[in-house]
N, C-alpha and C positions, 0 to 999 in steps of 0.2 A: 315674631316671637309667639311662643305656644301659649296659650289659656294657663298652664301649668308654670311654668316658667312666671306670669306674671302673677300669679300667682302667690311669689314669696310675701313672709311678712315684713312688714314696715320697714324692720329696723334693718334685715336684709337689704330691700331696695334702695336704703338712704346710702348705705356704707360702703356697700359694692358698687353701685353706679353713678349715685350722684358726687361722692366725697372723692374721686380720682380725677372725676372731669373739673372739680372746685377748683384743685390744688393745680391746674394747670392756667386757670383765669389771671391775665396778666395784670389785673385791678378789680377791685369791687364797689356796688356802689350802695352806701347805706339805704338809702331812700328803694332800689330796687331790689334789696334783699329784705326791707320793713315788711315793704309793700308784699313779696311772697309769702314773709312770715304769717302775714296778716292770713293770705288766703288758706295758706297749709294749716295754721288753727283752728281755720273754721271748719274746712272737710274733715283734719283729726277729729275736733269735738266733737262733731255732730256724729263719727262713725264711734266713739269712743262710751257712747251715752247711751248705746243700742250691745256694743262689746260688754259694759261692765255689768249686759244682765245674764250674761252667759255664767251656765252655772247654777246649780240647786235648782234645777227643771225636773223636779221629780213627777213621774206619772200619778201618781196618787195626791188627790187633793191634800189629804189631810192623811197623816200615817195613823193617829190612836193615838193614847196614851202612855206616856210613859209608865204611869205607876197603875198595870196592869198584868193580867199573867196570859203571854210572856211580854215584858215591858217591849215595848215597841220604840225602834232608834235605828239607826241606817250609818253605813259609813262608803264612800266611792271615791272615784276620780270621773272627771269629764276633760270632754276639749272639745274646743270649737273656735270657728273662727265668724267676721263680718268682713262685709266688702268696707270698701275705702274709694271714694267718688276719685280715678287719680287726677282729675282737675288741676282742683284747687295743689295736689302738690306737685304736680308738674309745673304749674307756676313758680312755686320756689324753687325746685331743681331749675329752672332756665335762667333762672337769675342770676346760677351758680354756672353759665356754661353750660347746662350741659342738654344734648339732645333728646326731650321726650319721647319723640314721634317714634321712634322702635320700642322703647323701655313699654309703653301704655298701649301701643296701637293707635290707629287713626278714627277708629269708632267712637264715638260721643257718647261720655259719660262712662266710656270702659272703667273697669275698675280692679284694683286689688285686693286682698285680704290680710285682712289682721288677727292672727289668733290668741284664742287663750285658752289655759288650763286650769285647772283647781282639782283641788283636793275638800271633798267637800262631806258635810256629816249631818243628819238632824235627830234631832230626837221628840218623842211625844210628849204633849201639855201634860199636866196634872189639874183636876180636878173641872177648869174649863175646857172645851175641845179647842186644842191648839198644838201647835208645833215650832218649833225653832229651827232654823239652818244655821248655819256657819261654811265658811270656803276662804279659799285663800291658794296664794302661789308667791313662790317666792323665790326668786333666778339672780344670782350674786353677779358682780363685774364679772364675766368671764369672755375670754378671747382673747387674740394676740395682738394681729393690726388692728382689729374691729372688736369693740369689747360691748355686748350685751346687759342691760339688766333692767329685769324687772320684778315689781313686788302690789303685787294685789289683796283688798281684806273687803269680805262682805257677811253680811246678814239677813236675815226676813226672820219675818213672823204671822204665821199663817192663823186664820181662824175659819174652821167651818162651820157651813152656813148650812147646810143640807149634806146630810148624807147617802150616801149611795142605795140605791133600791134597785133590784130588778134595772129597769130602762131609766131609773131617774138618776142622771148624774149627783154623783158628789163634785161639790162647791163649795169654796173656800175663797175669802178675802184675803191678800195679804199686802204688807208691808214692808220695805227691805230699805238699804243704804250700801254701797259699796264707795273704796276707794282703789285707787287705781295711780303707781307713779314707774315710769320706764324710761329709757335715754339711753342712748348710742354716742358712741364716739371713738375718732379714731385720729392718729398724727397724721397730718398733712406732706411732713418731709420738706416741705420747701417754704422761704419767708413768702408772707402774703399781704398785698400793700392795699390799702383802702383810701379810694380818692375822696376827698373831701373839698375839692374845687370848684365843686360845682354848686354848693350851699353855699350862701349870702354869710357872709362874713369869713369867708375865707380866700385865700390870692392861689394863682397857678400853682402848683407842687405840693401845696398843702394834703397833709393824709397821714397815715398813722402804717408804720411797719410791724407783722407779728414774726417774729421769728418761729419756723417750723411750729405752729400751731397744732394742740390739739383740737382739733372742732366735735362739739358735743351737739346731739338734739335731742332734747327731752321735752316729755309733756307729764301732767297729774288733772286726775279727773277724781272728783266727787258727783254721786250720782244717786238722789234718792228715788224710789218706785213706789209703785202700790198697782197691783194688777190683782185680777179676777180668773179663777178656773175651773173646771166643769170634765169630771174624769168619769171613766165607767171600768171597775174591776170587773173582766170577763176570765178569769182565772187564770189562763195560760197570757193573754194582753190585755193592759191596759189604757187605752186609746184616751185622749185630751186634746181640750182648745180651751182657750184664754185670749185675755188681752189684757194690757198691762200700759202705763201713763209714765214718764218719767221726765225728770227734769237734771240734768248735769250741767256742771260749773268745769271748766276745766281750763288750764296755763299752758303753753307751748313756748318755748325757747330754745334759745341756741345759744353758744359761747365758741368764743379763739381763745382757748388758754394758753397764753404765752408773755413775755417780753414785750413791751410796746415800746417802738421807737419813734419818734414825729418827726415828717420829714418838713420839707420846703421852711418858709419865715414864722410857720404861728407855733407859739408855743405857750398857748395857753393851759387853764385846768380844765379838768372833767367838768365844774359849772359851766364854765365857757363854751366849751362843745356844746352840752346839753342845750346852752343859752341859743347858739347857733342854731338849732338841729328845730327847738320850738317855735324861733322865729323862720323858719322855712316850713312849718307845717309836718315836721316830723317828730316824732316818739324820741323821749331821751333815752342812752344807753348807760349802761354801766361799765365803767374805764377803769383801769387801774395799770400803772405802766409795770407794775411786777407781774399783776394776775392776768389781764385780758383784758378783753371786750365780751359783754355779753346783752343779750336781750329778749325778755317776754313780753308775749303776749295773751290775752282772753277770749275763751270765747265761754257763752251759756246758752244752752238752749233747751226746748223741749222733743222730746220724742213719744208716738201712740204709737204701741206695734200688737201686731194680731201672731201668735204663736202656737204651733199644734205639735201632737207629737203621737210615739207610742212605745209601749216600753214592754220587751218581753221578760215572761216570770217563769221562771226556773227555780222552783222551789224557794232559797230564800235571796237569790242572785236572781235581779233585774236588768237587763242591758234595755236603755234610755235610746232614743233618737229622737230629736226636735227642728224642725223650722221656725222660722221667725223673718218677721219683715216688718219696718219703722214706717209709718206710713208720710210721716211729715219730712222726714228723711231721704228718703228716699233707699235708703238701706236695707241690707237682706243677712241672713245670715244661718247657721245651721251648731249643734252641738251632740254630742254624744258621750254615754257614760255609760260607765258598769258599778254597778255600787250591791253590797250586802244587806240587804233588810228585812228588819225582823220587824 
């Protein structure tokens, strides 16, 4: 499979290839799908805390003032995307059936990409030297077997420290927070039986039927920053490097929305299960025989990343290019924009 090819994002590689090989698993087994959930959070988060700084990477440390002539304020789009260590979620696709080894390649640590876009705007301080960003993106349920959505909100707040001179970079501290919530999901087509016989408190047959399930994956990340930059306006470009600290919180789950049936002799409540499930060293779920079965998990962590760039100026139209790489992470990533600023 080409570089390109694997390329797609996330939500592409879960619904295309892992969710066909799922729906053909003739059982599933809680404890081996926890266990995946566990490792796919951890690789989302950690790729998701380095994603949600894509965006408002403007070349100019600091734009100026608002309430000056002529008031200084910007408006663009970006997009970019981060790798995704595919690991940790080839462990959970295998859990589900289905064959990584072509999806990821056989190379260690290969990985894929996650993108994002924004819509993004800042405008100049008054009175202190400061500036404000805003961004956001926002993508409804859309699709037919495989349905998409996502929705992202951020901010910063920049202050410079030094201004630009001849050879001395302009520098500026800043401050930001974004969020970040998206999920995929698609019908199964076929009922899907979940063994439960193999946890301590339960007899052979025991398990739980979904009838044609839709299977959903979603995750939400919060992620605050505070990074450092050092720009040089040379008229026609203006060239930058930074580094920047952050810390994200983020949830990752899945759900079977459907119908539950129990099969074999137990026919206990959702305490019950869950009572099972703790005294076996596993995470309890959430049961409902109308609604599903569902389950999150957490992850948090920190990320240091070093980021460069440079942005050509065509009068009052900037076209942006940046790199970036997490170093704790191990994550890499790239973004591009075109924005208006005055």
């Amino acid at each position: 499979m080409t570089t390109i090819k694997k390329g797609f994002l996330l939500a592409a590689v879960l619904m295309a290839a892992a969710f066909p090989a799922f729906s053909q698993a003739p059982s599933l087994d809680l404890n081996d799908i926890q266990s995946g959930i566990g490792s796919a959070a951890e690789t989302l988060g950690e790729a998701l805390i380095l994603n949600s700084t894509l965006g408002l990477s403007w070349s100019d440390s600091h734009i100026g003032q608002l309430i000056a002539l002529p008031p200084h304020f910007g408006v663009g789009i970006s997009a970019g995307a981060t790798s995704v260590q595919a690991q940790g979620v080839s462990d959970f696709l295998n859990t589900l059936g289905v064959d990584t080894s072509d999806l990821f390649g056989p190379i260690p640590g290969d990985s894929f990409y996650l993108p994002r876009g924004n819509v993004e705007g800042r405008i100049g301080g008054f009175l202190l030297p400061f500036d404000i960003g805003v961004k956001g993106m926002y993508l409804p349920a859309v699709g037919s077997d495989t349905k998409l959505e996502f929705t992202s909100l951020g901010a910063d707040i920049r202050f410079a420290l030094i201004k630009n001179r001849l050879i001395i970079p302009g520098i500026s501290l800043a401050a930001g927070a974004s969020y970040t919530t998206g999920g995929v999901s698609r019908s199964l087509g076929t009922t899907q039986h979940i063994d439960l016989s193999q946890i301590q408190g339960f007899s052979s047959g025991d398990g739980l039927d979904l009838s044609a399930p839709e299977l959903d994956f979603h995750w939400k990340n919060i992620t605050l920053d505070a990074r450092v930059q050092a720009s040089w306006n040379l008229i026609a470009i203006t060239p930058y490097v930074g580094a920047g600290a952050s810390y994200g919180w983020s949830t990752v789950g899945y759900g079977l929305n459907s119908t539950v049936t129990k099969t074999g002799t137990w026919s206990g409540t959702t305490e019950d299960l869950n009572n099972n499930l703790t005294n076996a060293g596993l995470d309890p779920v959430n049961l409902d025989s109308a609604s599903g079965l569902s389950y999150e998990t957490k992850y948090e962590g920190l990320a240091f990343r070093a980021f460069g760039g440079v942005s050509l100026n065509i009068l009052i139209v900037k076209l942006d290019l940046s790199l970036i790489y997490d170093f704790v992470n191990k994550v890499y990533g790239a973004n591009a924009g075109v924005r208006i600023q005055i």
